[in-house]
Backbone bond lengths (Angstrom), bond angles and torsions (degrees), N, CA, C in turn:
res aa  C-N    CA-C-N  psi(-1)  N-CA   C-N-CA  omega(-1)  CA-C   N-CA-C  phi
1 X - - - 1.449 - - 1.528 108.99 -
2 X 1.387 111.26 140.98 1.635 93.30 -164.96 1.681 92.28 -119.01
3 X 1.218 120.49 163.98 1.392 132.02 -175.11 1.450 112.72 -21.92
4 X 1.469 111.01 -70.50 1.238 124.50 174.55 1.493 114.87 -39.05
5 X 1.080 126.03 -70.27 1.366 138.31 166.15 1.771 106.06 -16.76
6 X 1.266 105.52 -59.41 1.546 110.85 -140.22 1.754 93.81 -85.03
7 X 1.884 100.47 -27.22 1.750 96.26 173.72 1.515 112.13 -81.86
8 X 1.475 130.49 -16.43 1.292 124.99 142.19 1.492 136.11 -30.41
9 X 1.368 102.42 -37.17 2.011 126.35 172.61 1.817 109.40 -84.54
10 X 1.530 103.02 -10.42 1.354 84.78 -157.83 1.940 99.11 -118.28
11 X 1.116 112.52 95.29 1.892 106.49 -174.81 0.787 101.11 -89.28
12 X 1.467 152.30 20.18 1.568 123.93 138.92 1.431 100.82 -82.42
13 X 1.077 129.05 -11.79 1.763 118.46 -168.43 1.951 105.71 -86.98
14 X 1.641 92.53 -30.27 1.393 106.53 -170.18 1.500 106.81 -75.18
15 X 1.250 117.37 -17.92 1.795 138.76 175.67 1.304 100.60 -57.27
16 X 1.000 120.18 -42.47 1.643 112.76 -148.55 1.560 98.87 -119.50
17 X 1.664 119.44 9.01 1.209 121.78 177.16 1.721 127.97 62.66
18 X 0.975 110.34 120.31 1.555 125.83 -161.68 1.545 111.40 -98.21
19 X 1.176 122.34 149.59 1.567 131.71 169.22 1.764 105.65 -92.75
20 X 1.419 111.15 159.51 1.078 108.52 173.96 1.362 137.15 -87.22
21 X 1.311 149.26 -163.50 1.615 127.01 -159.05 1.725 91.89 -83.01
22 X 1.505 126.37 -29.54 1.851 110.68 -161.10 1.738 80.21 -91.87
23 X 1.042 139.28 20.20 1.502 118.17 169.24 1.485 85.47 -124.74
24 X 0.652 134.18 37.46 1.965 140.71 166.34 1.180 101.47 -114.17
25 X 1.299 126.74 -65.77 1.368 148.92 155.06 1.475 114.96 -27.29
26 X 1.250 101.26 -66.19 2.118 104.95 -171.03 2.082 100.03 -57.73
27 X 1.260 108.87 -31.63 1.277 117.65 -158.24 1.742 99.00 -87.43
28 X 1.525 120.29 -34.05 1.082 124.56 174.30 1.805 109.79 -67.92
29 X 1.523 109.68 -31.83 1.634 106.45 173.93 1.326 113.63 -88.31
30 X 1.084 110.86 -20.05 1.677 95.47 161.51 1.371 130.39 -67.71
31 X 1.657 111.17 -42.70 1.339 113.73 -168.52 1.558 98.75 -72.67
32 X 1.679 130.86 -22.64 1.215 130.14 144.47 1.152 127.01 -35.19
33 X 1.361 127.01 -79.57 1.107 127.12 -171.94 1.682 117.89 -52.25
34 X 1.728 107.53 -54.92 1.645 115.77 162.44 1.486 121.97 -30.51
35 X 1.211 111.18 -14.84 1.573 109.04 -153.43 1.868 88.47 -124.49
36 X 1.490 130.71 -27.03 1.077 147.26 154.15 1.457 103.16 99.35
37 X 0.909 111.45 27.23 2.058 118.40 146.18 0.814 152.33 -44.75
38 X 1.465 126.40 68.01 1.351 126.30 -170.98 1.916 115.89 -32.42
39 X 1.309 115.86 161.92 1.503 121.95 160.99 1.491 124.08 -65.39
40 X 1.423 108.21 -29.14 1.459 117.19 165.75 1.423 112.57 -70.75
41 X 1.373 141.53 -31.72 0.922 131.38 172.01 1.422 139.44 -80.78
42 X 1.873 87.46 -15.47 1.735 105.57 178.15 1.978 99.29 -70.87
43 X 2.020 94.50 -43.59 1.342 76.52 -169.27 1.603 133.67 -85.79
44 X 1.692 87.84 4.67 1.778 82.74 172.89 0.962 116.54 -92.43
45 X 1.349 120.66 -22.17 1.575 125.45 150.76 2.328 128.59 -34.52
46 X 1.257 77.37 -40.77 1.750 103.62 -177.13 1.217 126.19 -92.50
47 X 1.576 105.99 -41.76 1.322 116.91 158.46 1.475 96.93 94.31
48 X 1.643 109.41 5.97 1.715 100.14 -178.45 1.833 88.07 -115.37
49 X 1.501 98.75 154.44 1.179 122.17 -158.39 1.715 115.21 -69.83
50 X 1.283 115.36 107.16 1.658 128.50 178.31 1.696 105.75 -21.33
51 X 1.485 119.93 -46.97 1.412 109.44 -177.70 1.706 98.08 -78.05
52 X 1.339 155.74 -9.63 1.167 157.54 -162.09 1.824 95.92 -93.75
53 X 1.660 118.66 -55.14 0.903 139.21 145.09 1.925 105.55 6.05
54 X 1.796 76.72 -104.90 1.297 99.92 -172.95 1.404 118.08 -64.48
55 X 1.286 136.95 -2.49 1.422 132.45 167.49 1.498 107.90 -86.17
56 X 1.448 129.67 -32.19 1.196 125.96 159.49 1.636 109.47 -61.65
57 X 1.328 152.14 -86.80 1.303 126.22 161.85 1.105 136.69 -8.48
58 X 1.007 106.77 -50.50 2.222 105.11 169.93 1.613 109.92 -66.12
59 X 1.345 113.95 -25.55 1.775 113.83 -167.36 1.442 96.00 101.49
60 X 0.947 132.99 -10.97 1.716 112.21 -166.86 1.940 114.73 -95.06
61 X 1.257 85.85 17.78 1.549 102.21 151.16 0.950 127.60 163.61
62 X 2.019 84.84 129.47 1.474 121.42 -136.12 1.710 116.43 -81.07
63 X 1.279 103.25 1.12 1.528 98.02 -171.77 1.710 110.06 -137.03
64 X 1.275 151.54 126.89 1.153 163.39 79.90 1.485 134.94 7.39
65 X 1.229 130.89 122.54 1.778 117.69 158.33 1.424 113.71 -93.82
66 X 1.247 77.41 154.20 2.274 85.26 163.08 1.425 114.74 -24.83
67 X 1.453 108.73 -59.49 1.295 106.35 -160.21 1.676 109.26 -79.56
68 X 1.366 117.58 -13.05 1.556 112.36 171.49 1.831 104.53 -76.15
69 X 1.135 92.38 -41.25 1.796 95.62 179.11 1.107 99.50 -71.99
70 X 1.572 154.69 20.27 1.361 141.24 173.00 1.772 84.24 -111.36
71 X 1.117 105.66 -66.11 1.304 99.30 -161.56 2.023 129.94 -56.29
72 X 1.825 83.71 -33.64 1.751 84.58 158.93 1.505 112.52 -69.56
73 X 1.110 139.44 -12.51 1.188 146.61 -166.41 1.744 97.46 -87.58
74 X 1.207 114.34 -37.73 1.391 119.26 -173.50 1.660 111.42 -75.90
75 X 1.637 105.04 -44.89 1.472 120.55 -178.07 1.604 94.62 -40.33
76 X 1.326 108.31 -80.94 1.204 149.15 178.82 1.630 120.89 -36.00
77 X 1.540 103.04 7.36 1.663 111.91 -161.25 1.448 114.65 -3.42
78 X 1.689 113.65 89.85 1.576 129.35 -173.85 1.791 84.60 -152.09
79 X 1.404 78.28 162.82 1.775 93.14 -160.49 1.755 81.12 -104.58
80 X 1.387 130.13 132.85 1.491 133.01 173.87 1.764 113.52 -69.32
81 X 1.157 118.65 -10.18 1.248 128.03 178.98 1.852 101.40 -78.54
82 X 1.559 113.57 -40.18 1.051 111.38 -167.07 1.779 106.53 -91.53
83 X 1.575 106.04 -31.85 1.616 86.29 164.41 1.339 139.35 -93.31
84 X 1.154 97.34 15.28 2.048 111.21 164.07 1.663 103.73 -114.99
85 X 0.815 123.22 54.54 1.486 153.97 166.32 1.277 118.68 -70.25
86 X 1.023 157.87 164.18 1.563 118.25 118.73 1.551 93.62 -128.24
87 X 1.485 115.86 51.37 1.455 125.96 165.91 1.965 100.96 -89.07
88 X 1.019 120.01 137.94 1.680 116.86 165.43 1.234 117.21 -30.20
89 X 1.365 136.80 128.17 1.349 131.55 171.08 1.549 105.53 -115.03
90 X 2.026 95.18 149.69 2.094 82.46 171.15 1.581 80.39 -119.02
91 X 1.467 104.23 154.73 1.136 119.72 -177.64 1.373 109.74 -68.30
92 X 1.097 116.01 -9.13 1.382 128.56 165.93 1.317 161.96 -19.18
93 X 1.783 70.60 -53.77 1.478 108.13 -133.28 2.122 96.99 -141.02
94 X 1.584 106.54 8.54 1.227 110.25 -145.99 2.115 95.90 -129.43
95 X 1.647 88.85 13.89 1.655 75.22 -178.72 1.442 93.84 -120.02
96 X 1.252 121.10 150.55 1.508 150.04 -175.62 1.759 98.45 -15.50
97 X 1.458 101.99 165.14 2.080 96.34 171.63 1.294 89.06 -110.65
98 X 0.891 109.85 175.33 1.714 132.27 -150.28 1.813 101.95 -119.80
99 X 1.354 146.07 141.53 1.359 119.35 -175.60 0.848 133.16 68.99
């Protein structure tokens, strides 16, 4: 099931209006890069493959599932609710609560 799909199933998510999979993506390499994470570390963290990685960052591939967007979401300690948003995020403000 790929991202899209699964926010199709989900109407409270569809309420508050969604971004599309390369603005899921652009927002997932920032809070990367902000945080200073290499791709090798997202993917040994993820277990999905550094060139898979980095072809989603460049755009040159265009599609994702849930479960890859959960798990960069996990690397990345960001809640997936908050980076398919399309409310403002501070990178800040976007990693897991503590307690």
């Amino acid at each position: 099931m790929t991202v899209r799909e699964w926010l199709r199933l989900d109407e409270r998510a569809m309420m508050v209006g969604m971004l599309d999979q390369a603005a899921i993506i652009a927002r997932l390499k920032e809070i990367r890069l902000a945080r200073g994470l290499t791709i090798q570390y997202v993917a040994n963290q993820t277990g999905i493959h550094r060139s898979i990685i980095a072809k989603l960052e460049r755009g040159k591939r265009k599609t994702f599932n849930l479960d890859e967007a959960r798990m960069l979401c996990d690397a990345l300690k960001v809640d997936l609710r908050m980076v398919i948003s399309d409310q403002p995020m501070s990178i800040t403000t976007t990693a897991y609560a503590v307690g």
